[in-house]
LUMRO-139969 format. One record per residue: residue number from 1; residue in three letters; x negated, y, z of N, C-alpha, C in turn. Coordinates in Angstrom, 1 decimal, always signed. Example, Ala and Ser with C-alpha at 12.3 -4.5 7.8 and 13.67 -1.06 7.14 Angstrom:
REM LUMRO-139969
 kollo sefi    nxx    nyy    nzz   caxx   cayy   cazz    cxx    cyy    czz
     1  ALA  -13.2   -5.7   +7.8  -12.3   -4.5   +7.8  -13.2   -3.3   +7.8
     2  SER  -12.8   -2.2   +7.1  -13.7   -1.1   +7.1  -12.9   +0.0   +7.9
REM end
This chain:
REM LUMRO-139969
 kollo sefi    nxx    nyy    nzz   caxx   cayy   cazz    cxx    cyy    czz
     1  UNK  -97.6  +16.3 +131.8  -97.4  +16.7 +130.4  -96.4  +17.9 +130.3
     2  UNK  -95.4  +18.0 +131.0  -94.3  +19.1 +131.0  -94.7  +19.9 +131.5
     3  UNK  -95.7  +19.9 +132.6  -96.7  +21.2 +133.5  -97.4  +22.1 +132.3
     4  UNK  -97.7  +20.8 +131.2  -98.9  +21.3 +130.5  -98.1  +21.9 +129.4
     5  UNK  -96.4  +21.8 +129.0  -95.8  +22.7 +127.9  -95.4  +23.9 +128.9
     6  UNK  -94.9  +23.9 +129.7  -94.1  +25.0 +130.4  -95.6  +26.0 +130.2
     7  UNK  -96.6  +25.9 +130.4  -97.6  +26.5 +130.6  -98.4  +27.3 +129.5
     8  UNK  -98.5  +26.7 +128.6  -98.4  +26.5 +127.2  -97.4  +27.6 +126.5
     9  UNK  -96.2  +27.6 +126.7  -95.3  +27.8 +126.8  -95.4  +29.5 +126.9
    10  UNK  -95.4  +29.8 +128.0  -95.8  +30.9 +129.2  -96.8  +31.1 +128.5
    11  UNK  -98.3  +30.9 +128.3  -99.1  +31.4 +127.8  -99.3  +32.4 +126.4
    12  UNK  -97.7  +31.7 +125.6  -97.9  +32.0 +124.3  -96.9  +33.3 +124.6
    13  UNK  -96.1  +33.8 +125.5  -95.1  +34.7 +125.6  -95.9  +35.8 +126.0
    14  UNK  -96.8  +35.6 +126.9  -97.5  +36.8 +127.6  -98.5  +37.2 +126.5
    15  UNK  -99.2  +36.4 +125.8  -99.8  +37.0 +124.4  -99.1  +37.8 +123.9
    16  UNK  -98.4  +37.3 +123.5  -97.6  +37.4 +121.8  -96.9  +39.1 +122.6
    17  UNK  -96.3  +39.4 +124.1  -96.0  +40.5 +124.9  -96.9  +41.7 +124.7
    18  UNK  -97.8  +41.1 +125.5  -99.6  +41.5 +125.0  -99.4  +42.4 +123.8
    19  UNK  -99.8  +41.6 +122.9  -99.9  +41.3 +121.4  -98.8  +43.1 +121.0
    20  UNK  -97.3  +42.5 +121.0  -96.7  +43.8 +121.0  -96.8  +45.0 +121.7
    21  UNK  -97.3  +45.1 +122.4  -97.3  +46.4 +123.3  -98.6  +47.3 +122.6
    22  UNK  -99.4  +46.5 +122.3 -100.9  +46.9 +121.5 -100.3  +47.8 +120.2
    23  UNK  -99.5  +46.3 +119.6  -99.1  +47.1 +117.7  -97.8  +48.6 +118.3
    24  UNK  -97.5  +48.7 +119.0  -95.9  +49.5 +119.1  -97.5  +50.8 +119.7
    25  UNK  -98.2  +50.9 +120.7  -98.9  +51.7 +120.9  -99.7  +52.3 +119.9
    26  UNK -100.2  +51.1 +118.8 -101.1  +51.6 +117.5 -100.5  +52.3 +116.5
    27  UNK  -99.2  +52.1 +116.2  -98.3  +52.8 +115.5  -97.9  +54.3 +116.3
    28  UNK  -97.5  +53.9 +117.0  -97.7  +55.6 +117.6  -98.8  +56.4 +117.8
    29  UNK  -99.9  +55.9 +117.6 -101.5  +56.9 +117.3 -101.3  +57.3 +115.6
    30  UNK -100.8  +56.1 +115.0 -101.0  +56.5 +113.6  -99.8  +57.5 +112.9
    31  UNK  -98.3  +57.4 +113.6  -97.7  +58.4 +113.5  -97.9  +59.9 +114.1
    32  UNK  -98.3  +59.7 +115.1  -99.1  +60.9 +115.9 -100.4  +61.6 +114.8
    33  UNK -100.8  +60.7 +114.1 -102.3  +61.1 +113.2 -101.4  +61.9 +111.5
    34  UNK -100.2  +61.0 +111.3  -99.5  +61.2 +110.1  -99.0  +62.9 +110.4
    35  UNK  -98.0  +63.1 +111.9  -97.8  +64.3 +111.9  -98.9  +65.4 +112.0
    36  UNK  -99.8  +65.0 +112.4 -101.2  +66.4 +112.7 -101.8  +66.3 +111.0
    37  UNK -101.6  +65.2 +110.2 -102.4  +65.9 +108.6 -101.0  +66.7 +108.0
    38  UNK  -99.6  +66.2 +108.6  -98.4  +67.4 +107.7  -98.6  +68.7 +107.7
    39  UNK  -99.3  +68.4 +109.1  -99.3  +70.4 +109.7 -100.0  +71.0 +108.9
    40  UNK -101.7  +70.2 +109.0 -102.3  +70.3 +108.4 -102.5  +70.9 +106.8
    41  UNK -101.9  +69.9 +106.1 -101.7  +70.1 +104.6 -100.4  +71.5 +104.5
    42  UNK  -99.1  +71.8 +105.5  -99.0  +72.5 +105.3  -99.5  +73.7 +105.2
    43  UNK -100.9  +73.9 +106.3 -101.5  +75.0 +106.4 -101.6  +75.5 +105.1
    44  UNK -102.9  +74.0 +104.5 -103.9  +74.4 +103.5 -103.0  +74.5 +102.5
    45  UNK -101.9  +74.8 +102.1 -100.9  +74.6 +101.2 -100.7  +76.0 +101.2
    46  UNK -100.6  +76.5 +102.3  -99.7  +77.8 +102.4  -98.2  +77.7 +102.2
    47  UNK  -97.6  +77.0 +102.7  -96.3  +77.0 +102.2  -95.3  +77.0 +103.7
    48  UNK  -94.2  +77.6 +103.3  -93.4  +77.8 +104.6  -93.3  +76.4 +105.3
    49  UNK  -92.7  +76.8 +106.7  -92.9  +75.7 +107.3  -91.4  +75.1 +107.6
    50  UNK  -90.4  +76.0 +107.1  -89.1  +74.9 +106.5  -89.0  +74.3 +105.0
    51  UNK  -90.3  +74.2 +104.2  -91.0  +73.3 +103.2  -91.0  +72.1 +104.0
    52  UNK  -90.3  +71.3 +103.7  -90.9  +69.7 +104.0  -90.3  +69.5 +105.5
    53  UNK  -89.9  +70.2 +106.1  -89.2  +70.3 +107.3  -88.5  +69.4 +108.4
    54  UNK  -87.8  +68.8 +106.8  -87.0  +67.2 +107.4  -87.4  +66.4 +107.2
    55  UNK  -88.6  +66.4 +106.7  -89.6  +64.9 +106.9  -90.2  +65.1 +108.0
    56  UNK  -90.7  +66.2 +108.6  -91.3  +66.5 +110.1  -90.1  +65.8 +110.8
    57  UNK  -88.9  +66.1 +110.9  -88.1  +65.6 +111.8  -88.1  +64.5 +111.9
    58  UNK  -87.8  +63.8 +110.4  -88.2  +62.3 +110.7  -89.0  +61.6 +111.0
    59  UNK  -90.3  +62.3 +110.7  -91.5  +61.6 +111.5  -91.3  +61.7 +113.1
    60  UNK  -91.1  +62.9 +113.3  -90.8  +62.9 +114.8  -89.6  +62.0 +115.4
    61  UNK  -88.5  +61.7 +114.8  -87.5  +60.9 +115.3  -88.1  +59.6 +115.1
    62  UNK  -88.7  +59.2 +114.4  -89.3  +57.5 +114.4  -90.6  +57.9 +115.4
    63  UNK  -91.2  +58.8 +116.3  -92.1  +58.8 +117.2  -91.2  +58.6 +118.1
    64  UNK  -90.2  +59.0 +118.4  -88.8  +59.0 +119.3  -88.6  +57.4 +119.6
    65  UNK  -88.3  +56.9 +118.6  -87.6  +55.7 +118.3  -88.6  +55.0 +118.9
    66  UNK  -90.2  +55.2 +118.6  -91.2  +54.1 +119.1  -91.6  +53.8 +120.6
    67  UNK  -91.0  +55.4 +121.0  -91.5  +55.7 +122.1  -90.6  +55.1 +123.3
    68  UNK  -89.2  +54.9 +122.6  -88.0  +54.1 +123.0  -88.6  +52.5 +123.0
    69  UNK  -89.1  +52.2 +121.9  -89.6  +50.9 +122.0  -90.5  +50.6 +122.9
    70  UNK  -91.5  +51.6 +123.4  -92.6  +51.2 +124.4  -92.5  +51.1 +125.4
    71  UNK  -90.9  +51.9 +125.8  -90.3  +52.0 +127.0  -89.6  +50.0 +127.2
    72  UNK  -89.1  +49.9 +126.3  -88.2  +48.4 +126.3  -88.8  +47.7 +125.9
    73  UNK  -90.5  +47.2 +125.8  -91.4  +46.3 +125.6  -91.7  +46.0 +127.2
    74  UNK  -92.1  +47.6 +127.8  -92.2  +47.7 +129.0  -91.3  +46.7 +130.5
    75  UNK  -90.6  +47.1 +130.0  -89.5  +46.5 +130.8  -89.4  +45.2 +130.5
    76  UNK  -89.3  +44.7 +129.2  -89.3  +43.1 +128.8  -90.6  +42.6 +129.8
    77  UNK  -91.4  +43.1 +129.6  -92.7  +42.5 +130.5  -92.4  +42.7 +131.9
    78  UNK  -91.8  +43.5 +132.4  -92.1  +43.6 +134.0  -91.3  +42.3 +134.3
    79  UNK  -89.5  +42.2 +133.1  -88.9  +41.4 +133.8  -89.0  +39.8 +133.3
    80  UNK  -90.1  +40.1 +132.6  -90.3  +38.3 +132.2  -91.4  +37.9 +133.4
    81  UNK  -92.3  +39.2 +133.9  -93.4  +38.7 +135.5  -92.2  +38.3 +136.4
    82  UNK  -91.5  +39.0 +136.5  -89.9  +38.6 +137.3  -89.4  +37.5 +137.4
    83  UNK  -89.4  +37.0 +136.3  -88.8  +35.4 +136.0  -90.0  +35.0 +136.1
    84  UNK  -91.3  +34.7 +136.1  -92.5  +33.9 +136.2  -92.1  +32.8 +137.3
    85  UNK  -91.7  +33.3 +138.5  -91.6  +32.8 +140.0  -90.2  +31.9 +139.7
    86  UNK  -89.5  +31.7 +139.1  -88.2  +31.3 +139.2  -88.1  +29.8 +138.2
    87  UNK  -89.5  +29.6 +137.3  -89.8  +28.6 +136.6  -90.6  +27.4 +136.9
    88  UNK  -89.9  +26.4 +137.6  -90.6  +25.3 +138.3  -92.2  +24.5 +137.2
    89  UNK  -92.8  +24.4 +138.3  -93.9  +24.0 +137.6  -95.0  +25.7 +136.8
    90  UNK  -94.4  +26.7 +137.2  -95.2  +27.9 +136.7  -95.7  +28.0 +137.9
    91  UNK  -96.8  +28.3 +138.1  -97.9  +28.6 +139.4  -98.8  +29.9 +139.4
    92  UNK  -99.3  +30.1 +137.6  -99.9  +31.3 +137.4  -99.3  +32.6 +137.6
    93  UNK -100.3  +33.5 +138.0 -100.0  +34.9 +138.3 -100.3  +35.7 +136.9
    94  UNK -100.9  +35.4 +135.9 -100.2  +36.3 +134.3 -101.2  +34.9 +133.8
    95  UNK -101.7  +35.5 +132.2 -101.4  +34.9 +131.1 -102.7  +36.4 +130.2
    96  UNK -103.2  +36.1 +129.4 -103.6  +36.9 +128.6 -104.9  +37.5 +129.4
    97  UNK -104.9  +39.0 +128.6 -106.2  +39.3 +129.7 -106.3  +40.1 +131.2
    98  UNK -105.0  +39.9 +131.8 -104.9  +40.1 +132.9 -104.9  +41.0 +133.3
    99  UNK -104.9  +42.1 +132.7 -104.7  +43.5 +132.8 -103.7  +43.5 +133.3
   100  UNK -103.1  +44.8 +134.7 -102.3  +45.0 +135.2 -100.9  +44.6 +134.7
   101  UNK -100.2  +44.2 +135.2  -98.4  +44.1 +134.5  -97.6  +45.5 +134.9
   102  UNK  -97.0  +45.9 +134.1  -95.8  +47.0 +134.3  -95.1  +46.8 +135.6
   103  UNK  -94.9  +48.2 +136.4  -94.5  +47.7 +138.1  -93.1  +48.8 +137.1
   104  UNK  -92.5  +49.3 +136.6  -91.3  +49.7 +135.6  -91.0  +50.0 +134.0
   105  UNK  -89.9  +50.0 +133.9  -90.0  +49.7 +132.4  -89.7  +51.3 +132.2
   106  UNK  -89.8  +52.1 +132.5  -89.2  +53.5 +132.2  -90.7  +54.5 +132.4
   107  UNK  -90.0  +55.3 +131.6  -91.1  +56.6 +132.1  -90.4  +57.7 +131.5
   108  UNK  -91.5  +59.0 +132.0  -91.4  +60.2 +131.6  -92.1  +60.6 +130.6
   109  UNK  -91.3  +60.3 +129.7  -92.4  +60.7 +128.1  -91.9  +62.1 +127.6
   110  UNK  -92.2  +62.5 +126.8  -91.4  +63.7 +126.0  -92.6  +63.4 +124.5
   111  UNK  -91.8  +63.8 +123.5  -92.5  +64.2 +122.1  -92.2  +65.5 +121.7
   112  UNK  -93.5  +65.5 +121.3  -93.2  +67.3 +121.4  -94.0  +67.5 +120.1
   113  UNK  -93.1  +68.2 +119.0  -93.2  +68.2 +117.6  -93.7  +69.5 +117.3
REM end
């Protein structure tokens, strides 16, 4: 019975991991889509492009911020496969749909506004 919570258990983290890495990636397509219609509407606006300027920034700084988050979702996963081995009665090698696990939590991103 305790095989069958620890498991249970484990099953629901690697989801729910899962689960976030998907919403933090979908938000960054939709911010990425929000800044390409600004540009956009400024075009068709005609209006200078230090109009509205500091909302460009902040959309770009909350791309920043997410992109920070995908980095440290990242890393939570590689180091919770990390702890997998150190949990008596865990035997499984992942959880969810088994797509590759993160081999580091870091990368080389840049946003480029």
């Amino acid at each position: 019975m305790r095989k069958h919570a620890i498991e249970t258990a484990a099953f629901d983290v690697a989801t729910q991991v899962r689960e976030v890495e998907d919403q933090i990636e979908a938000a960054l397509a939709a911010i990425a889509e929000l800044q390409g219609r600004m540009i956009h509407a400024r075009a068709v606006a005609r209006i200078a492009t230090a109009t509205g300027h500091e909302a460009f920034e902040e959309v770009a700084s909350s791309i920043s911020a997410l992109v920070t988050a995908r980095g440290g979702m990242a890393k939570a996963h590689m180091i919770l496969k990390d702890t997998q081995g150190l949990v008596p009665g865990l035997r499984a090698t992942g959880f969810g749909e088994m797509a590759e696990c993160p081999e580091s939590g870091s990368a080389d991103l840049r946003v480029v506004a």
